[in-house]
C-alpha positions in Angstrom: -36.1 -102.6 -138.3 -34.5 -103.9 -135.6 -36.0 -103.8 -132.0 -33.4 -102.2 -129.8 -34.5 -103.4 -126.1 -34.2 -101.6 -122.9 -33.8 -103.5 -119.9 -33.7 -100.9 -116.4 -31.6 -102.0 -113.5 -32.8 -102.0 -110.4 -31.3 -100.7 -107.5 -30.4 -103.1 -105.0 -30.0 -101.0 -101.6 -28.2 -101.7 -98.9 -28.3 -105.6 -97.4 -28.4 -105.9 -93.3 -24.9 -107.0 -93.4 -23.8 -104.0 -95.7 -25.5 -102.0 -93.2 -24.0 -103.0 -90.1 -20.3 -103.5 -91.1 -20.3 -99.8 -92.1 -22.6 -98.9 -88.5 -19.5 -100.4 -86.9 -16.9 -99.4 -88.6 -18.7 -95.6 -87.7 -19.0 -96.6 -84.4 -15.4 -97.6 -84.1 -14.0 -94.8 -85.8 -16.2 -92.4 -83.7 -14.9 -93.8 -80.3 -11.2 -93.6 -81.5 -11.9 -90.0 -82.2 -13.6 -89.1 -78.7 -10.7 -90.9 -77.3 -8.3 -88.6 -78.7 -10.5 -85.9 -77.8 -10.8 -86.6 -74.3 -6.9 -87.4 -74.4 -6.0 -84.0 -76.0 -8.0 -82.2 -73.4 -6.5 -83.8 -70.2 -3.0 -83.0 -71.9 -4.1 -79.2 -72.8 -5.1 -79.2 -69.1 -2.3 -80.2 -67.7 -0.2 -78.5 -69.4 -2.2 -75.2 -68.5 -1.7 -76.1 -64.8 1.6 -76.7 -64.9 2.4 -73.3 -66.9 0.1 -71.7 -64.6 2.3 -73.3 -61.2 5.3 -72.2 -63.0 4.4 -68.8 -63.7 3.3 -68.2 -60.1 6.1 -69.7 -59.0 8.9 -67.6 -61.3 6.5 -64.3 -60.2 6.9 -64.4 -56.6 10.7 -65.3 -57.2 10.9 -62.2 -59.0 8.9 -60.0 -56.4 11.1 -61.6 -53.6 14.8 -61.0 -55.2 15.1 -57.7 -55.9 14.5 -56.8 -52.0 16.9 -59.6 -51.1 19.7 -58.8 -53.5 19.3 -55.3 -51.5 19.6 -56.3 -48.0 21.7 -54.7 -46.0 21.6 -58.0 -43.1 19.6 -60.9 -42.5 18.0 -62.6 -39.9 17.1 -65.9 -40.2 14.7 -67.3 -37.6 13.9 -70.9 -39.4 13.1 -72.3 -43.2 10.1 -71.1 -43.4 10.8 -67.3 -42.9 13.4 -64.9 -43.2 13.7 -61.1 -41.6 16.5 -58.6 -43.5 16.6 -55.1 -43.4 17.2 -52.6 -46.2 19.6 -49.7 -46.4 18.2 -46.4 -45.4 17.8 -44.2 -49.1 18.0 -40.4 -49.3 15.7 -37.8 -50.7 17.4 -38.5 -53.9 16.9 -42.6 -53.8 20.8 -43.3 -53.5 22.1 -45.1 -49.9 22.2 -42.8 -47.2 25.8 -43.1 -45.4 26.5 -42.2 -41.9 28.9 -39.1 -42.1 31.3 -40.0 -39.9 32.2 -43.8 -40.8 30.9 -43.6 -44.2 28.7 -46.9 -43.8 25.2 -47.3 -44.8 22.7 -46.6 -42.3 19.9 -49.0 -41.2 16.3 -48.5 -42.7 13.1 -50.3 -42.7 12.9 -54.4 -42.1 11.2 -56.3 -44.7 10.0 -60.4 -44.0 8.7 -63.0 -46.6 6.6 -65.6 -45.1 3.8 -68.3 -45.3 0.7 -67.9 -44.0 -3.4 -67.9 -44.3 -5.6 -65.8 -46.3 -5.4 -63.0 -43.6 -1.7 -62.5 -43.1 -0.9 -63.1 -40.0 2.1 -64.4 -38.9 2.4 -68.2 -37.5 -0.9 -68.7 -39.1 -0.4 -72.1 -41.9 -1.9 -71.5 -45.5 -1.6 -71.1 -48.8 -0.8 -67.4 -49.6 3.0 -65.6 -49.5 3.0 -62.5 -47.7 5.3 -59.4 -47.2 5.6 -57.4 -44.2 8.1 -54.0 -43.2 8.3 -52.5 -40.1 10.3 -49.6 -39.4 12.3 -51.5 -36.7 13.1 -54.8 -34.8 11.1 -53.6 -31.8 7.9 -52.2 -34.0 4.8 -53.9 -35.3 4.4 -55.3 -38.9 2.8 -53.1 -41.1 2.4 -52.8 -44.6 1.3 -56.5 -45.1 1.4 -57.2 -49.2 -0.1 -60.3 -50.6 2.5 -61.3 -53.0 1.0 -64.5 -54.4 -1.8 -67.8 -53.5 -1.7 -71.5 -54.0 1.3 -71.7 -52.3 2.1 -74.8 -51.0 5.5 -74.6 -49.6 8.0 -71.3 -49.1 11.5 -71.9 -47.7 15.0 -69.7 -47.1 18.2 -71.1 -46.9 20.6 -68.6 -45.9 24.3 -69.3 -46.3 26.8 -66.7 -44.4 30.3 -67.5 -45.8 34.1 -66.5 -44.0 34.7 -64.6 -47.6 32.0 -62.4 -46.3 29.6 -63.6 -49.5 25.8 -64.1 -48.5 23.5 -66.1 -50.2 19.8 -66.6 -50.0 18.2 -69.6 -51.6 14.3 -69.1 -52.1 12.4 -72.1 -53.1 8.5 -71.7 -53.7 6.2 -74.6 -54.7 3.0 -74.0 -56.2 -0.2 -75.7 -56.7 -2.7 -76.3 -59.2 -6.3 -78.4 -59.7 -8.2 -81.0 -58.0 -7.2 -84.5 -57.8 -6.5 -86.0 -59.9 -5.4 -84.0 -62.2 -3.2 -82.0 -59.2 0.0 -80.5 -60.4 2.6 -78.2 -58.3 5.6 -76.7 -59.5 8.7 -76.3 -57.5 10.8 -72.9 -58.5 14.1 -71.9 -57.0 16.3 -68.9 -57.3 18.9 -67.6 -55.5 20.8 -64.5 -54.7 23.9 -62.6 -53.6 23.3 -60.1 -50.9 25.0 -56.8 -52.5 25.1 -54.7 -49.1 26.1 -56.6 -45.8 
């Protein structure tokens, strides 16, 4: 009979060498991955503040232009601030006319403006306001916030010979710390429909 021999290999292991190459090739590939980690993040995040400035921006554009498109005259003191005043509705929300020369009839004044966080007016800050008042002699009343991290707000009012009126609006708005800061400037602009 023949003798059949078994020989058992042993296991080597790992040798320091072995063991270190792949340690740094972990190491490596884990940094490269925190990296883009870290990367991805401050993109998200900027990205999310610069959304975030545009959509405040767009917002208060779209609170402002409605009341603008309505105006019935403007008075523009400076840049920064702009008075008009709205056409006097009936009971039954349509323009109210004066009988006798069939034009509109004056109603309540309406200003956009910069200012602090308590609304008053030639106050600097970082909030848009809106005030009425029932007339140019009267007090402001009905003070509105309309939006925050505002960092600039400025009219420019155009009175043309062909009797068209346009208001430009421009709003810049701010986001985060340094320095990962990002602001946003929106503009629109309108035709005045009743002047």
């Amino acid at each position: 009979m023949a003798m059949i021999r078994l020989t058992r290999n042993r296991s080597r292991g790992f040798t320091l060498v072995e063991a270190l190459t792949t340690a740094t090739v972990l190491g490596i590939l884990s940094v490269g991955v925190s990296a883009l980690y870290v990367a991805s993040l401050r993109m998200y995040t900027r990205g999310q503040r610069e959304a975030t400035s545009r959509d405040k921006a767009s917002l208060a554009l779209e609170r402002m232009m409605p009341e603008l498109r309505e105006a019935y005259n403007v008075d523009y003191p400076g840049p920064s601030l702009i008075v008009f005043t709205m056409p006097q509705k009936g009971i039954d929300g349509r323009y109210a006319l004066d009988p006798t020369t069939k034009t509109l009839l004056t109603g309540k004044q309406v200003t956009f403006y910069q200012a602090g966080a308590s609304g008053a007016m030639g106050t600097t800050g970082h909030y848009i306001w809106r005030a009425e008042r029932a007339s140019g002699t009267s007090t402001w009343t009905k003070r509105t916030l309309v939006m925050d991290d505002v960092e600039d707000l400025s009219f420019t009012y155009a009175p043309s010979i062909d009797m068209l009126e346009l208001v430009q609006a421009a709003i810049t708005v701010g986001q985060g710390e340094h320095p990962g800061y990002f602001n946003r400037t929106e503009v629109a602009e309108v035709w005045i429909r009743n002047h």
